[in-house]
N, CA, C and O atoms as a Maestro MAE file, in Angstrom:
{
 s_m_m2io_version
 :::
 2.0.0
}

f_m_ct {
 s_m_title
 :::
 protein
 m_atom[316] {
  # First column is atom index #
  i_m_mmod_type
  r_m_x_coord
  r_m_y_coord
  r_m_z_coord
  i_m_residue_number
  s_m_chain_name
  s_m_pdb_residue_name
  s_m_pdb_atom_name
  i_m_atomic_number
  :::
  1 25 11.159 4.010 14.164 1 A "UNK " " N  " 7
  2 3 11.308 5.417 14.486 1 A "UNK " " CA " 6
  3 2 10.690 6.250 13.360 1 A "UNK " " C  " 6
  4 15 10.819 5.704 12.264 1 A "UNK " " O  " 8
  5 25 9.995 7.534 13.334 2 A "UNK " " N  " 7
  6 3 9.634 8.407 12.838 2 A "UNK " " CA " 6
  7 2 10.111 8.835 11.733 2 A "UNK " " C  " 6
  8 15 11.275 9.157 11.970 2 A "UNK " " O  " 8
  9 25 9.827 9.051 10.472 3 A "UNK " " N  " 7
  10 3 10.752 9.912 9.854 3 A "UNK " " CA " 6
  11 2 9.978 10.949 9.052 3 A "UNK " " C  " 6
  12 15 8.825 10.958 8.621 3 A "UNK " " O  " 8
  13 25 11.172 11.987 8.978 4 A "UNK " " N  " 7
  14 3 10.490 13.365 8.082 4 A "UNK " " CA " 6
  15 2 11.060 13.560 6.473 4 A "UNK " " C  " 6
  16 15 12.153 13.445 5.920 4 A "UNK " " O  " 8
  17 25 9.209 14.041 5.917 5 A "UNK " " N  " 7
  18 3 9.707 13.687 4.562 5 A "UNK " " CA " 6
  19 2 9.539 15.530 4.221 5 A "UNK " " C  " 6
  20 15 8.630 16.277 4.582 5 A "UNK " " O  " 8
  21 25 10.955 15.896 3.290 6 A "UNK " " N  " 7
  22 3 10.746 16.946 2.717 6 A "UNK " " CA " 6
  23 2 9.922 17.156 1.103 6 A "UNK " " C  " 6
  24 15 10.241 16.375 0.207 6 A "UNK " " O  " 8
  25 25 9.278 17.822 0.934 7 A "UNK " " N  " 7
  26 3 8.934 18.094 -0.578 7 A "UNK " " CA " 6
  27 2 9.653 19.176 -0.850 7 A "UNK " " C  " 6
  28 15 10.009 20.012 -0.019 7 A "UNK " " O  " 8
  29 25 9.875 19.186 -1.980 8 A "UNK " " N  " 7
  30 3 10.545 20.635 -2.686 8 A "UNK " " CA " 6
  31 2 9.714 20.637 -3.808 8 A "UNK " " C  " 6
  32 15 9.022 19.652 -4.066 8 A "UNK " " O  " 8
  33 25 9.707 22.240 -4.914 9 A "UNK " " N  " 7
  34 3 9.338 22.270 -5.818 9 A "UNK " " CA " 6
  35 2 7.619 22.329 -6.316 9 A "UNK " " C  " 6
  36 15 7.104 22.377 -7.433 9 A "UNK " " O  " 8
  37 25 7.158 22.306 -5.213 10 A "UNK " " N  " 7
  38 3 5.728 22.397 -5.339 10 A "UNK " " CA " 6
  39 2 5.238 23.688 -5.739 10 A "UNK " " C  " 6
  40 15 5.388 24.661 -4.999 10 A "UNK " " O  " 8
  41 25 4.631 23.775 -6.921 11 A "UNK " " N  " 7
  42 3 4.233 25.363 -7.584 11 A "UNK " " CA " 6
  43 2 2.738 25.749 -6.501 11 A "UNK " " C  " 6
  44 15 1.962 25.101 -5.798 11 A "UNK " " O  " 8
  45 25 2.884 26.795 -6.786 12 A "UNK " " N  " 7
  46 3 2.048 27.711 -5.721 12 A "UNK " " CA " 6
  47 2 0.788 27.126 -5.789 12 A "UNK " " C  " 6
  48 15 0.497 26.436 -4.812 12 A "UNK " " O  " 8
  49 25 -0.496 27.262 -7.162 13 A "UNK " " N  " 7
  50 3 -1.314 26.544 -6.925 13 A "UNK " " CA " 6
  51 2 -1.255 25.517 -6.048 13 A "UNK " " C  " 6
  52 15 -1.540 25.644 -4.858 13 A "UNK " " O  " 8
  53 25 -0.851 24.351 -6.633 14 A "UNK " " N  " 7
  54 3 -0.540 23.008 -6.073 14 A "UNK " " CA " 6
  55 2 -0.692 23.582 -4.345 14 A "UNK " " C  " 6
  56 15 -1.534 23.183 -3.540 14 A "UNK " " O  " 8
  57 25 0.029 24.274 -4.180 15 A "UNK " " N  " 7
  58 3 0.344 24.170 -2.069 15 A "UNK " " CA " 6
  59 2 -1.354 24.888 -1.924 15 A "UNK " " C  " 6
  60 15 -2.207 24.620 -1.078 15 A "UNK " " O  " 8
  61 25 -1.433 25.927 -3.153 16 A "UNK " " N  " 7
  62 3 -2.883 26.735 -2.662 16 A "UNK " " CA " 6
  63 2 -3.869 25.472 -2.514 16 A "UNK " " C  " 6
  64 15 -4.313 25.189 -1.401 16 A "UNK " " O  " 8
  65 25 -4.078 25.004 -3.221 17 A "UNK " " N  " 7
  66 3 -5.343 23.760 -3.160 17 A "UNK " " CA " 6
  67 2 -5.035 22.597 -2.164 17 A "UNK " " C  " 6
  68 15 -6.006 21.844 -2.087 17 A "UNK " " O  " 8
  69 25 -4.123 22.265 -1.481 18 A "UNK " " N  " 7
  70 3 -3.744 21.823 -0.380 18 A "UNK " " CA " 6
  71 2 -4.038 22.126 0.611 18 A "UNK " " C  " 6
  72 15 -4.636 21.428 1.429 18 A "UNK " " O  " 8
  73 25 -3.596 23.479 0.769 19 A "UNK " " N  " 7
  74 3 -4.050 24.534 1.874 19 A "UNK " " CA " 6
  75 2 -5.688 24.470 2.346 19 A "UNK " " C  " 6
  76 15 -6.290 24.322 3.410 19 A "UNK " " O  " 8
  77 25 -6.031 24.665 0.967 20 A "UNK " " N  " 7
  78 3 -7.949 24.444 1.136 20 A "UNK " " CA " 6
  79 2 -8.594 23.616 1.423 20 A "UNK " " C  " 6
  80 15 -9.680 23.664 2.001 20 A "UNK " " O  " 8
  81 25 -7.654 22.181 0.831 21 A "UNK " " N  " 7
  82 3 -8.480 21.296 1.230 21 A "UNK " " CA " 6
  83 2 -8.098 20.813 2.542 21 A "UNK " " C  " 6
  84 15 -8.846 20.021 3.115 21 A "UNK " " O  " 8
  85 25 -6.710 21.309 3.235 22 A "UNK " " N  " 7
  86 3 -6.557 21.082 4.679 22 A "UNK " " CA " 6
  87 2 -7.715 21.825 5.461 22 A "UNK " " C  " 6
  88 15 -8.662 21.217 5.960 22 A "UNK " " O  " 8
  89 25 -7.568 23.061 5.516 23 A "UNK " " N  " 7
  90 3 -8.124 24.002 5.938 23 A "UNK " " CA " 6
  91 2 -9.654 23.821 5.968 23 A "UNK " " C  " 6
  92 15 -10.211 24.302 6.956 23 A "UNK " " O  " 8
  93 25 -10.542 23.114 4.914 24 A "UNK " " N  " 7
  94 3 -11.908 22.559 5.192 24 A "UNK " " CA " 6
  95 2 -12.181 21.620 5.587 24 A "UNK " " C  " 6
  96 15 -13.335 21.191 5.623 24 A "UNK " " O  " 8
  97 25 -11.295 21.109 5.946 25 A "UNK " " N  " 7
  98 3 -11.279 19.685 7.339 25 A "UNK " " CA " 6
  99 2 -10.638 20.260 8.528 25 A "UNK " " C  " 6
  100 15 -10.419 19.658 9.580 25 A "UNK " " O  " 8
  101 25 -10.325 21.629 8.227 26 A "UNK " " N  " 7
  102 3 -9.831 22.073 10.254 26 A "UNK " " CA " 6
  103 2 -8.251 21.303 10.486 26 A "UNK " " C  " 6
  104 15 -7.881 21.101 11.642 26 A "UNK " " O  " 8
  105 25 -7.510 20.964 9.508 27 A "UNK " " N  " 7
  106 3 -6.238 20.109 9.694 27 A "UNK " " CA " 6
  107 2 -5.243 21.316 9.279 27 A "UNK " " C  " 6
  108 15 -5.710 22.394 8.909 27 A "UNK " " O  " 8
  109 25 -3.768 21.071 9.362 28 A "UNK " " N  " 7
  110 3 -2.756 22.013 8.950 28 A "UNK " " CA " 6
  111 2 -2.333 20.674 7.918 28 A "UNK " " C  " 6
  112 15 -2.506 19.455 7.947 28 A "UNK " " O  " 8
  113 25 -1.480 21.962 6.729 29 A "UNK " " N  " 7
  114 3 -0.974 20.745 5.613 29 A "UNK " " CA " 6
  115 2 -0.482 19.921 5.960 29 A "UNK " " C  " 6
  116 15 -0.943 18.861 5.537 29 A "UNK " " O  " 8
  117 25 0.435 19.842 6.685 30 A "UNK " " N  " 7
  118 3 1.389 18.673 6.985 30 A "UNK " " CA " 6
  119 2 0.909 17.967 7.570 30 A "UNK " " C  " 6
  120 15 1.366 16.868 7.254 30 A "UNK " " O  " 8
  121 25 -0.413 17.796 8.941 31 A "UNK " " N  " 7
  122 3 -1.304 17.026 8.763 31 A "UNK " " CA " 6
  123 2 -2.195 16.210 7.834 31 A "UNK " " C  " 6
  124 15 -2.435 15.008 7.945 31 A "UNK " " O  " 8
  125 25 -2.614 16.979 6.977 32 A "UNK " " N  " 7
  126 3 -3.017 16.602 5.674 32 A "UNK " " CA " 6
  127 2 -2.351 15.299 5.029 32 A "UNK " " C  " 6
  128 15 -2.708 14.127 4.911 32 A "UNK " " O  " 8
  129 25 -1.116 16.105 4.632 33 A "UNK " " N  " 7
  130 3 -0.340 15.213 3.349 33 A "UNK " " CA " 6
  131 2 -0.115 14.349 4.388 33 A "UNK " " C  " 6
  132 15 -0.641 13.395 3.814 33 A "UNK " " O  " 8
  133 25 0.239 13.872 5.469 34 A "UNK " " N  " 7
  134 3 0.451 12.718 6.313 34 A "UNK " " CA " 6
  135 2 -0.141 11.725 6.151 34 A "UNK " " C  " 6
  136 15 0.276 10.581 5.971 34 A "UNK " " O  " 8
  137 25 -1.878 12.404 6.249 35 A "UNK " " N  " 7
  138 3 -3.016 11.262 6.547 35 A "UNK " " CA " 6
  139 2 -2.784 10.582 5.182 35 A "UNK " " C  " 6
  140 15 -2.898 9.375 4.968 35 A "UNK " " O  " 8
  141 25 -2.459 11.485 4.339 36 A "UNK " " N  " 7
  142 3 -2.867 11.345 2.363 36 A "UNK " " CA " 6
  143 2 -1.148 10.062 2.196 36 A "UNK " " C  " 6
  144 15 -0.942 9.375 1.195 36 A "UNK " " O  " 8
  145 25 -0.501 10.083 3.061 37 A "UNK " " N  " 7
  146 3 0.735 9.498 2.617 37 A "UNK " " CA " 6
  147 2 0.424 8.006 3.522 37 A "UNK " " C  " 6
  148 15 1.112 7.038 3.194 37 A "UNK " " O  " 8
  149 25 -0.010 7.927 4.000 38 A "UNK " " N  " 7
  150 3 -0.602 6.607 5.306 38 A "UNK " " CA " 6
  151 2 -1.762 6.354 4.428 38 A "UNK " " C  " 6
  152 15 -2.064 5.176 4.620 38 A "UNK " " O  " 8
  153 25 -2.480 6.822 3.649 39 A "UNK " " N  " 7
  154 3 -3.747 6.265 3.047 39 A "UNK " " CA " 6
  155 2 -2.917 5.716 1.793 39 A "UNK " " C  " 6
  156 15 -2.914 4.532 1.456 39 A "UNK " " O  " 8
  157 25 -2.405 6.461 1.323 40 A "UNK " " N  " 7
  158 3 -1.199 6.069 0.280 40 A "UNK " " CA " 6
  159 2 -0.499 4.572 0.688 40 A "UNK " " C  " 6
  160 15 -1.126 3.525 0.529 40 A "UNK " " O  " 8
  161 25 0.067 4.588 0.911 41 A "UNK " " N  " 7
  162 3 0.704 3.165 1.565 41 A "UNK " " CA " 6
  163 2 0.167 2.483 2.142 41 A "UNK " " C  " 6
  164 15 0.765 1.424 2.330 41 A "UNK " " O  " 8
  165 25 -0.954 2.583 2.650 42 A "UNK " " N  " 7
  166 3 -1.776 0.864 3.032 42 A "UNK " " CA " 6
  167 2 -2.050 0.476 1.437 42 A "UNK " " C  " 6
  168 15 -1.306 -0.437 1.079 42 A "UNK " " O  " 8
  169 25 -2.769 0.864 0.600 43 A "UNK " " N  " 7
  170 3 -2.845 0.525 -0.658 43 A "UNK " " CA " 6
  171 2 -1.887 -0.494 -1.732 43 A "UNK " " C  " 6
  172 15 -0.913 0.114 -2.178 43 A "UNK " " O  " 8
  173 25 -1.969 -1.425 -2.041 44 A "UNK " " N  " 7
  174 3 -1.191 -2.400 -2.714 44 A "UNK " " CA " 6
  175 2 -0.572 -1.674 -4.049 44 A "UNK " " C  " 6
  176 15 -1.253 -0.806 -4.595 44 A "UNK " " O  " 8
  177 25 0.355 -1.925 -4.430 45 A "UNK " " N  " 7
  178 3 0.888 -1.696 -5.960 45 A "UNK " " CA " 6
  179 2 0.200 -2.030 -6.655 45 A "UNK " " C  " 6
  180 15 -0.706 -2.667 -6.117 45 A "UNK " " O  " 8
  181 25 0.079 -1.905 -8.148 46 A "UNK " " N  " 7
  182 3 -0.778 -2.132 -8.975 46 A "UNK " " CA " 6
  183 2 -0.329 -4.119 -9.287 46 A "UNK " " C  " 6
  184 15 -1.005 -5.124 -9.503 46 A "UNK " " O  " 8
  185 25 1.133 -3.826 -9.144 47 A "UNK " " N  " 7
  186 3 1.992 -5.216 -9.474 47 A "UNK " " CA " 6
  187 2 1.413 -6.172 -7.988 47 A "UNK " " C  " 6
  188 15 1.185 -7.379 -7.914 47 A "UNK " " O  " 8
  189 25 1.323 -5.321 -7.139 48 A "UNK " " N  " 7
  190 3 0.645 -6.670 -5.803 48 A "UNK " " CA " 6
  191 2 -0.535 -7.020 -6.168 48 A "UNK " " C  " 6
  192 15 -0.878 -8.181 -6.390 48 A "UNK " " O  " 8
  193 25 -1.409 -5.784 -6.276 49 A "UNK " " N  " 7
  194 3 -2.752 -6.201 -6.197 49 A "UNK " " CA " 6
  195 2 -3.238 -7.205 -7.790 49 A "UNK " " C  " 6
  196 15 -4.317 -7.790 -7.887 49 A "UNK " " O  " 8
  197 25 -2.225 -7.195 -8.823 50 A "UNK " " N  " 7
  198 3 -2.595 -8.115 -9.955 50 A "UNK " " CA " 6
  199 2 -2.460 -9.193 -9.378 50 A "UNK " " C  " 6
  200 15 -3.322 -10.072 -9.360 50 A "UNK " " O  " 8
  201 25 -0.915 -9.278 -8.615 51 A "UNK " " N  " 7
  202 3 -0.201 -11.126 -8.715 51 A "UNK " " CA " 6
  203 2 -1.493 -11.204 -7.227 51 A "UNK " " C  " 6
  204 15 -1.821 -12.382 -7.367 51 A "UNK " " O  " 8
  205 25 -2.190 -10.786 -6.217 52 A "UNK " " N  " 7
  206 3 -2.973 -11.388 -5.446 52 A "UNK " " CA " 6
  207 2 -4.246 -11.832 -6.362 52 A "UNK " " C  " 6
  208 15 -4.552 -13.018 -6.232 52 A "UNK " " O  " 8
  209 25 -5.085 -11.019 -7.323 53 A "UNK " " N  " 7
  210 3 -6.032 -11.465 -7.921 53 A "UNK " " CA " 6
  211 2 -5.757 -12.657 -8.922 53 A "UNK " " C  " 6
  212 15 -6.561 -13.565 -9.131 53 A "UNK " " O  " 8
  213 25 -4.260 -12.509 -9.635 54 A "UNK " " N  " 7
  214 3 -4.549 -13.958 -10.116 54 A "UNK " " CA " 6
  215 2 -4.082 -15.386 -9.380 54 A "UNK " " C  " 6
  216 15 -3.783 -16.439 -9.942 54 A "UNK " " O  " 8
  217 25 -4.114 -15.077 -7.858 55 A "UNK " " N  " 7
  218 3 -3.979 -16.427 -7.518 55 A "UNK " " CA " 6
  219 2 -5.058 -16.830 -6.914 55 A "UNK " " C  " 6
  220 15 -5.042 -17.965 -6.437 55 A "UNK " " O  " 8
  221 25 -6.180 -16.058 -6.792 56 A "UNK " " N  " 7
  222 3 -6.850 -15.927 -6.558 56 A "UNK " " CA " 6
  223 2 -8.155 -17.309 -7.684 56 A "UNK " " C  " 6
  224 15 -8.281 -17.409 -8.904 56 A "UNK " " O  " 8
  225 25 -8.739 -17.972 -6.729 57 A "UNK " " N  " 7
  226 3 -9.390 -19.191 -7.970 57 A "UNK " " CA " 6
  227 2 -11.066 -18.860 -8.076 57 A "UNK " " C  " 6
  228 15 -11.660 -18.427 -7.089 57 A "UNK " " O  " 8
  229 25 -11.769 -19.108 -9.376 58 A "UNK " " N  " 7
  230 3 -12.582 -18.359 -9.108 58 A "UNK " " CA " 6
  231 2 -13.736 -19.808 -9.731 58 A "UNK " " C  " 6
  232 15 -13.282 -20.640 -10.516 58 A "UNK " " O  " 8
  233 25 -15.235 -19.885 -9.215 59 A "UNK " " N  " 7
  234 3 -16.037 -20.731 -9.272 59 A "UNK " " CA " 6
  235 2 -16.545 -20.511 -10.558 59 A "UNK " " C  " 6
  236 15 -16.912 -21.575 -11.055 59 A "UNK " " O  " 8
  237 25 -16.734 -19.391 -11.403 60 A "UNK " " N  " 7
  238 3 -17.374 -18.700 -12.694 60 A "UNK " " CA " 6
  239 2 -16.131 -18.836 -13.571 60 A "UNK " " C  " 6
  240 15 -14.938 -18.819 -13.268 60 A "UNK " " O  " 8
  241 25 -16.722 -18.970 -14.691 61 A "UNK " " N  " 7
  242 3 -15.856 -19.663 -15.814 61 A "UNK " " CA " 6
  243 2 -16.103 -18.055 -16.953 61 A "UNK " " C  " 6
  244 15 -17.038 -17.256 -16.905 61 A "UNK " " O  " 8
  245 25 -14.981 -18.048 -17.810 62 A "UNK " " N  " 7
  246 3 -14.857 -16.628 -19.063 62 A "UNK " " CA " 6
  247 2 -15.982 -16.799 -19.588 62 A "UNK " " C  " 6
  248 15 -16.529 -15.721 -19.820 62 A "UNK " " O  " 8
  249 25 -16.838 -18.073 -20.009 63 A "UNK " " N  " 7
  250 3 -17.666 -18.406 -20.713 63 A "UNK " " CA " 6
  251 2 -19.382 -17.601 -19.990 63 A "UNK " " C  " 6
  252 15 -20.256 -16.952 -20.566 63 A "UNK " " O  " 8
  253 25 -19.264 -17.979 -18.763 64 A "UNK " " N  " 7
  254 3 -20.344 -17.431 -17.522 64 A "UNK " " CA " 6
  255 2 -20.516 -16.284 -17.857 64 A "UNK " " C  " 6
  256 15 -21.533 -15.920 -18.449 64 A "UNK " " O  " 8
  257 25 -19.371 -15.365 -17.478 65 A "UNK " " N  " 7
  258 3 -19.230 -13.517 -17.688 65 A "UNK " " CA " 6
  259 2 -19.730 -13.447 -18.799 65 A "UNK " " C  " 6
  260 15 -20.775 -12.809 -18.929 65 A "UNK " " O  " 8
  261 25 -19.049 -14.160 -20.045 66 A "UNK " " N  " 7
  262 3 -19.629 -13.225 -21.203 66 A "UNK " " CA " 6
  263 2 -20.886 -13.836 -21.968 66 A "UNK " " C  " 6
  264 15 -21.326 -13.437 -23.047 66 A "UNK " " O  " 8
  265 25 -21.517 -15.190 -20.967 67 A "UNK " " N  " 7
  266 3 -23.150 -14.760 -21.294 67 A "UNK " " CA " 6
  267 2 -23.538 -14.084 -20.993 67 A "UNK " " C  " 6
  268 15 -24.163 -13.321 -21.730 67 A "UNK " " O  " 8
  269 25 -23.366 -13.822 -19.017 68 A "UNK " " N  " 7
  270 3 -24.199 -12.710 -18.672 68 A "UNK " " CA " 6
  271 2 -24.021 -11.515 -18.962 68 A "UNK " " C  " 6
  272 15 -25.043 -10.854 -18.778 68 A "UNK " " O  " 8
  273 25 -22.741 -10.656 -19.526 69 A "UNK " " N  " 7
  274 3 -22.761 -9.846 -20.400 69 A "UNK " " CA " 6
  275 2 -23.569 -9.801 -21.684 69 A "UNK " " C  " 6
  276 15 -24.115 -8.771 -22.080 69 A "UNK " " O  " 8
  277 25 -23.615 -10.841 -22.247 70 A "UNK " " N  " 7
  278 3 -24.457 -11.018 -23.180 70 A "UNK " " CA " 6
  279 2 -25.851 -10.511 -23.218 70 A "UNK " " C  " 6
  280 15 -26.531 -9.941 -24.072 70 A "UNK " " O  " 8
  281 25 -26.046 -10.921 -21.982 71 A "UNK " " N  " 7
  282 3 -27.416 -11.088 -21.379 71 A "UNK " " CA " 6
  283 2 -27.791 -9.638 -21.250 71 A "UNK " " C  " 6
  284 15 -28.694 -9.159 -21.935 71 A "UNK " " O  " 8
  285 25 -27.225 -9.059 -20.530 72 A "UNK " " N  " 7
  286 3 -26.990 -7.465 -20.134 72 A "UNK " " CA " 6
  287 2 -27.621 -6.267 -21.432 72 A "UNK " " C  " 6
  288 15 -28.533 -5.444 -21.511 72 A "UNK " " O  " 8
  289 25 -26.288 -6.878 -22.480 73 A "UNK " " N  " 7
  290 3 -26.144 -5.468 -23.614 73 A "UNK " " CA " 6
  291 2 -27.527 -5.677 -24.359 73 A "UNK " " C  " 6
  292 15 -28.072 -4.695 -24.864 73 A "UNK " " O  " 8
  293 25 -28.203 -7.136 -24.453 74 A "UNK " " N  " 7
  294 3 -28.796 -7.566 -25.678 74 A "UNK " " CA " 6
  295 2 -28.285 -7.714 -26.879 74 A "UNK " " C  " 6
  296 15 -27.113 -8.005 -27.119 74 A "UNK " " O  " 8
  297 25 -29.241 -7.496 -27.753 75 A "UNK " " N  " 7
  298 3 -28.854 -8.052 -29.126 75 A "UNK " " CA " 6
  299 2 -27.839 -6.689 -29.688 75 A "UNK " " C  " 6
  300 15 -27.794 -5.522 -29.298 75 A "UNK " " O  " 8
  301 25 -27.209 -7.289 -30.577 76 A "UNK " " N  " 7
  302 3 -25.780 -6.431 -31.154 76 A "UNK " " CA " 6
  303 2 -26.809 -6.351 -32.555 76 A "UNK " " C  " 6
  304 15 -27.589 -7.021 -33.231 76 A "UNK " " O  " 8
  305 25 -26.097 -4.830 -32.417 77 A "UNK " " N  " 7
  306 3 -26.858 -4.041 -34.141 77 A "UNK " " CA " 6
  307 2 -26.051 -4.826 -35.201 77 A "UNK " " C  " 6
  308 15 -24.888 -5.220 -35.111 77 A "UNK " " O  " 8
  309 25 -26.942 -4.970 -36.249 78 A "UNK " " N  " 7
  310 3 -26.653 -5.444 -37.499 78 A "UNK " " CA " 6
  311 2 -25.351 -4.142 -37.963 78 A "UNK " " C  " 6
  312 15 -25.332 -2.923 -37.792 78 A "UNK " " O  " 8
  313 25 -24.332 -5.137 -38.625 79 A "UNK " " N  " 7
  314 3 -23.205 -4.305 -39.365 79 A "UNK " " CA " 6
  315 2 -22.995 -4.428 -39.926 79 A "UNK " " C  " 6
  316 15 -22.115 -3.726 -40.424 79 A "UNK " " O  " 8
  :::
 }
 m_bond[315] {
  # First column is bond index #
  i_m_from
  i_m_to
  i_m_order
  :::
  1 1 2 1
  2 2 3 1
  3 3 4 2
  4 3 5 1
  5 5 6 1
  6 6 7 1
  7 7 8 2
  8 7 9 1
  9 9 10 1
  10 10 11 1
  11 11 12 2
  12 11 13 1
  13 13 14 1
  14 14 15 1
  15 15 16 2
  16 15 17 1
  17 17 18 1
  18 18 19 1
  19 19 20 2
  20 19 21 1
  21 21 22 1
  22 22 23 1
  23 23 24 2
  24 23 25 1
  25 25 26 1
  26 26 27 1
  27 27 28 2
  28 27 29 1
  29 29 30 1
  30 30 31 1
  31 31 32 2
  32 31 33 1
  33 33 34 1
  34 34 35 1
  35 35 36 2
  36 35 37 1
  37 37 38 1
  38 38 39 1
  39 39 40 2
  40 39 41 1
  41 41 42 1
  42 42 43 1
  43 43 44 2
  44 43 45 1
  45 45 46 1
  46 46 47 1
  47 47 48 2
  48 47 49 1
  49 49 50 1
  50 50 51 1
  51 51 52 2
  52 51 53 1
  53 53 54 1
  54 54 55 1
  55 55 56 2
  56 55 57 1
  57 57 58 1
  58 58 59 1
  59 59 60 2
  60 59 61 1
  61 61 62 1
  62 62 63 1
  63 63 64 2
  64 63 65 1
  65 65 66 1
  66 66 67 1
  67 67 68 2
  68 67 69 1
  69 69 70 1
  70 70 71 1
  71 71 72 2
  72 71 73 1
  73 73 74 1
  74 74 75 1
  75 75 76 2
  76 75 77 1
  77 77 78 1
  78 78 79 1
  79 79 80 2
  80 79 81 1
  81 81 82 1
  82 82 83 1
  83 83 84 2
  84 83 85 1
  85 85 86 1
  86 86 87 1
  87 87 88 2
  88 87 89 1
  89 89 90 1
  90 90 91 1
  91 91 92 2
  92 91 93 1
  93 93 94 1
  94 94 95 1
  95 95 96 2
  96 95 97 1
  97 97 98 1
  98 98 99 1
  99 99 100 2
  100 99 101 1
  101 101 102 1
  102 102 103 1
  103 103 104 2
  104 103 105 1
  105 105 106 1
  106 106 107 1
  107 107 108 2
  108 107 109 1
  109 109 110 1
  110 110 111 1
  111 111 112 2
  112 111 113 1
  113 113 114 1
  114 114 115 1
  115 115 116 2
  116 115 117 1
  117 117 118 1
  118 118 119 1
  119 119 120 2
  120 119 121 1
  121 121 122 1
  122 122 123 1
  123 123 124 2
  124 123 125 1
  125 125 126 1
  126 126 127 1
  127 127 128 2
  128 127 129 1
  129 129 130 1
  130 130 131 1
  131 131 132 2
  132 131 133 1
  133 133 134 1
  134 134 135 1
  135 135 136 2
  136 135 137 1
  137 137 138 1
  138 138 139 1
  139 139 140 2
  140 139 141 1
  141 141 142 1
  142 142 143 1
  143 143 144 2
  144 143 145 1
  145 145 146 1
  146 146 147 1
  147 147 148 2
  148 147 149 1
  149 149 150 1
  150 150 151 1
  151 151 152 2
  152 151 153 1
  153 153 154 1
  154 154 155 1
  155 155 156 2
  156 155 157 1
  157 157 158 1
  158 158 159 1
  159 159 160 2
  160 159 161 1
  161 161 162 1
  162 162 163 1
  163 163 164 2
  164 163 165 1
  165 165 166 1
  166 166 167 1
  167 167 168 2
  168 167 169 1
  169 169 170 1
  170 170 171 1
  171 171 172 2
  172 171 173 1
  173 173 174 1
  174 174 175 1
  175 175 176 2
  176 175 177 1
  177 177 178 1
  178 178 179 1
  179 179 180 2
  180 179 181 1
  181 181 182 1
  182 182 183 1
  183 183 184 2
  184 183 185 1
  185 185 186 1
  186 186 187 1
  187 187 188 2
  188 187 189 1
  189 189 190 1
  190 190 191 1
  191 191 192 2
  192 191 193 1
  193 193 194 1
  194 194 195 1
  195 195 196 2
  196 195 197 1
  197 197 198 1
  198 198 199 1
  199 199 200 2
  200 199 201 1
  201 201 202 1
  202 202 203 1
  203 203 204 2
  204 203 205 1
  205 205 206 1
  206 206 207 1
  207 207 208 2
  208 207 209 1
  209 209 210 1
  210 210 211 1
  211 211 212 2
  212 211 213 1
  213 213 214 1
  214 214 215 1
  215 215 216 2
  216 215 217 1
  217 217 218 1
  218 218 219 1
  219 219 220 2
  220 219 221 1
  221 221 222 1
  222 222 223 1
  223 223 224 2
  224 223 225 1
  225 225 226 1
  226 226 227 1
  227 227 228 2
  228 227 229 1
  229 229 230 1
  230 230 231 1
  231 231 232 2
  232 231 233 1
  233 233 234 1
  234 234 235 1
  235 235 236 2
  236 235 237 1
  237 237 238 1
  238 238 239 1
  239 239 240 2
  240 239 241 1
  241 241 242 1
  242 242 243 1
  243 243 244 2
  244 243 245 1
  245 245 246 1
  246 246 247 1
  247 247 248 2
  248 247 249 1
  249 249 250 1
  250 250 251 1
  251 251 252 2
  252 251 253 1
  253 253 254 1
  254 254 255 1
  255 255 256 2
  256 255 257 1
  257 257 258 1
  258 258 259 1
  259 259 260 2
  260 259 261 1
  261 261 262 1
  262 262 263 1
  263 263 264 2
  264 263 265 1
  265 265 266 1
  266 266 267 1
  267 267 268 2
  268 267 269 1
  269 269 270 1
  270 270 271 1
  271 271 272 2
  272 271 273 1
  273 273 274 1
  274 274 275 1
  275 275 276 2
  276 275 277 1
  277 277 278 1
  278 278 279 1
  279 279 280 2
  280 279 281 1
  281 281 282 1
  282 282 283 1
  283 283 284 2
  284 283 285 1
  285 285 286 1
  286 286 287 1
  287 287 288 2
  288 287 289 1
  289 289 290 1
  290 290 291 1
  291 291 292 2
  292 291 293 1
  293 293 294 1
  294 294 295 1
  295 295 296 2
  296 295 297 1
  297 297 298 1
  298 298 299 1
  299 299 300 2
  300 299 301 1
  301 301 302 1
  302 302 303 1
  303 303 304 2
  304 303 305 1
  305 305 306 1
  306 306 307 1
  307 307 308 2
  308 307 309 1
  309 309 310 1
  310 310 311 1
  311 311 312 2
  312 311 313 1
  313 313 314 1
  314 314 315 1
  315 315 316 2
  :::
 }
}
């Protein structure tokens, strides 16, 4: 079932630049912040999307990356 979310406390700017950026897509805010709260939540946590990448197994070895980094910067200035 549906549910409705209240905000409180939003300072005027803040709703003004909302407003605009609803309003130049032809949407009303609460349309807006909807789409922005559904784009919001398909998105993984920072804590999901780590523990999926490190189970993640990979064919390139630390050693690989930081030749071809190597490879990339060139030679390192004398210090």
């Amino acid at each position: 079932m549906p549910k409705t979310v209240q905000i409180r406390n939003i300072d005027d700017e803040i709703y003004a630049a909302i407003h605009r950026h609803a309003a130049a897509i032809g949407i009303s805010v609460p349309e807006l912040l909807r789409r922005e709260v559904i784009r919001c939540a398909a998105h993984p946590t920072v804590e999901e999307w780590l523990e999926r990448t490190r189970r993640r197994k990979s064919a390139v070895t630390t050693e690989q990356i930081i030749e071809v980094l190597d490879e990339l910067r060139g030679q390192w200035p004398d210090g």
